[in-house]
N, C-alpha and C positions, 0 to 999 in steps of 0.2 A: 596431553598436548593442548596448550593455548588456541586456541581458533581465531584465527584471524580476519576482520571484518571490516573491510572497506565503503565509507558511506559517501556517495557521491554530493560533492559542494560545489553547485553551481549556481548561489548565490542566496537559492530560495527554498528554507525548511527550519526546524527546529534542532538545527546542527548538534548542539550541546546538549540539550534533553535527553536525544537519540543517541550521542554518545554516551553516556553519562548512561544511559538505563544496559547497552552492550557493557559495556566497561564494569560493572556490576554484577554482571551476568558472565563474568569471564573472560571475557575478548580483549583482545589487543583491535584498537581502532582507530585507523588513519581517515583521516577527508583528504579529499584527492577529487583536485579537479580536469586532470591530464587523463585523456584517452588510454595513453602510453602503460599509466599506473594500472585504469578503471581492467585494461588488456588482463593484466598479470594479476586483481583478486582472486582471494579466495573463496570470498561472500562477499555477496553487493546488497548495499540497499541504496533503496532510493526516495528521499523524504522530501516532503513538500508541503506549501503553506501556501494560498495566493491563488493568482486566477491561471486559468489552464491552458491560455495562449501565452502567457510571460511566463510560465515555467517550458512549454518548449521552446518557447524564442531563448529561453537562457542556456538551454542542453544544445539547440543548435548555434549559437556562436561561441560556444567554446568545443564544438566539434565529437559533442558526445553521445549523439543519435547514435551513430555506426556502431560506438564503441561499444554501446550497451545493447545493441543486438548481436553484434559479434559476441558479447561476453555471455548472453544467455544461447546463443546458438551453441556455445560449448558447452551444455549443459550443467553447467553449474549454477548454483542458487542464489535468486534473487527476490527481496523481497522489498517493494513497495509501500509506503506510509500519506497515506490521506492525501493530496495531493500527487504524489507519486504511484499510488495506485491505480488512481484515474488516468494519466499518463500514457499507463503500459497497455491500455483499449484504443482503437480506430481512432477517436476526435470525441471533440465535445460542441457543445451548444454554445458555451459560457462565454458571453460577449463577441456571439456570432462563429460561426464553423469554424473549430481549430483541429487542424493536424495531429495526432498523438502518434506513439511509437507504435503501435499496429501488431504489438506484441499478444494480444487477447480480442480476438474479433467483436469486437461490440461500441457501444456510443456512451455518453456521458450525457445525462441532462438535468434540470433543477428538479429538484423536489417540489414536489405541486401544492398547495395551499391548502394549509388545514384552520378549521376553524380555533380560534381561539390556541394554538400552539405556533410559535415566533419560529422565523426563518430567520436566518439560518437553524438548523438544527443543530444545538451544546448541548452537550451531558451526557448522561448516562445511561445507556440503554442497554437490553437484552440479546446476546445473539442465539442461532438456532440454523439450524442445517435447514435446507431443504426437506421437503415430505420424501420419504422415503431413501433418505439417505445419510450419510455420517461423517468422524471427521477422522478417523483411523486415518494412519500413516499420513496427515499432515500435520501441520506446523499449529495444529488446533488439538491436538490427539489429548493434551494435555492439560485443555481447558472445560469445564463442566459445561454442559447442554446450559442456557440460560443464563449465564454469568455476561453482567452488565461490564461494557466496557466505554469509554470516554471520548465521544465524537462531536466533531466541529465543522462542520461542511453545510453549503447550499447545495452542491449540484453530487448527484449518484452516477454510480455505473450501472448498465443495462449490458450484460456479457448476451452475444447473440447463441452463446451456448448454452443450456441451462447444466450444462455438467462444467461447467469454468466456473458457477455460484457454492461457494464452500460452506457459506454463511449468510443467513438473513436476518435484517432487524424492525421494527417499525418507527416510521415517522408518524405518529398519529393514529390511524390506522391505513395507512399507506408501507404497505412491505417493498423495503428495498435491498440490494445487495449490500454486505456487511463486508464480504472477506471474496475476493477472487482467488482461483487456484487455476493451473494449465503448466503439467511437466515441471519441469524446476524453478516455475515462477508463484508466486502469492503476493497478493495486496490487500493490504487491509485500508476499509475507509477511515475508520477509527486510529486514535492513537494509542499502540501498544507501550507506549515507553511512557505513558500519563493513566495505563488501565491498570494501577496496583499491581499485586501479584499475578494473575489473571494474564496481564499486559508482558510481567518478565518473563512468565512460564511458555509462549507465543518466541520471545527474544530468544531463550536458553534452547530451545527446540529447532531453532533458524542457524544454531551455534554449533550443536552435535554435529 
């Protein structure tokens, strides 16, 4: 059976990447910026690029706050992309307190200043569970301990759960959250549809 994967387009992401890495990976993929559609997925994502008060100023005027808690209240899965992961936490710092979807208890804030390594943080980095913990039965299950994947962001998430962190990487030597998880939802900071096989093997596992 085709699995069907609806990625929300509300103006701000890597629309065609993200389709293009699903679409690869098997799925049949609509963007859909209508509450009405976001209602009736089957799989949602949610991709983003930008600052973290203009991606919810854009979910909320096209009325799609509700829609996307309503659609993760149905427990069905959703999974968040760099911007859009950050999103699915309390608020963020980033150009002053913003509102986020309140979907994963916690805050967003920049990455703190490393000597001699440039902010934003690009490339290619290592992820890693937390101490004492693993990635069975997630959407990681079928990623190696350590395998570098491709990140582009200034500001992180800080889950106030330390059991919502799936995933850690470093900036420097500054560790931050890599991968959020909580019930049917995950976000990754990183981008899986730019992290090689690695990055499809993440896609193909959000698809089963």
């Amino acid at each position: 059976m085709i699995p069907n994967v609806t990625v929300i387009d509300y103006g701000i992401g890597n629309l065609l990447s993200v389709t293009r890495a699903f679409e690869r990976c098997g799925a049949k993929v609509t963007m859909e910026s209508s509450p009405l559609f976001i209602a009736k997925a089957d799989r949602l994502v949610l991709p983003g690029v930008g600052a973290f008060g203009n991606g919810m100023a854009e979910l909320q005027q096209r009325n799609l706050v509700d829609a996307v808690k309503d659609y993760v209240a149905s427990g069905r899965p959703l999974l968040g992309i760099c911007l859009g992961m950050q999103m699915l936490l309390d608020g963020s710092d980033e150009f002053g307190a913003s509102k986020g979807l309140g979907l994963i208890p916690g805050w967003v804030r920049q990455l703190p200043a490393q000597r001699d390594i440039k902010l934003p943080h690009i490339g290619w980095s290592a992820i890693q569970p937390p101490v004492g913990t693993g990635w069975s039965g997630s959407l990681l299950a079928d990623v190696a301990i350590g395998h570098e994947m491709y990140f582009v962001h200034s500001f992180h998430a800080e889950p106030s759960d330390p059991a919502h962190r799936l995933a850690d990487t470093l900036y420097g030597d500054y560790p931050f959250c890599a991968v959020v998880k909580r019930d049917n939802i995950t976000g990754c900071q990183f981008h899986p549809e730019k992290s090689g096989q690695a990055g499809l093997r993440i896609i193909r596992k959000f698809c089963e």
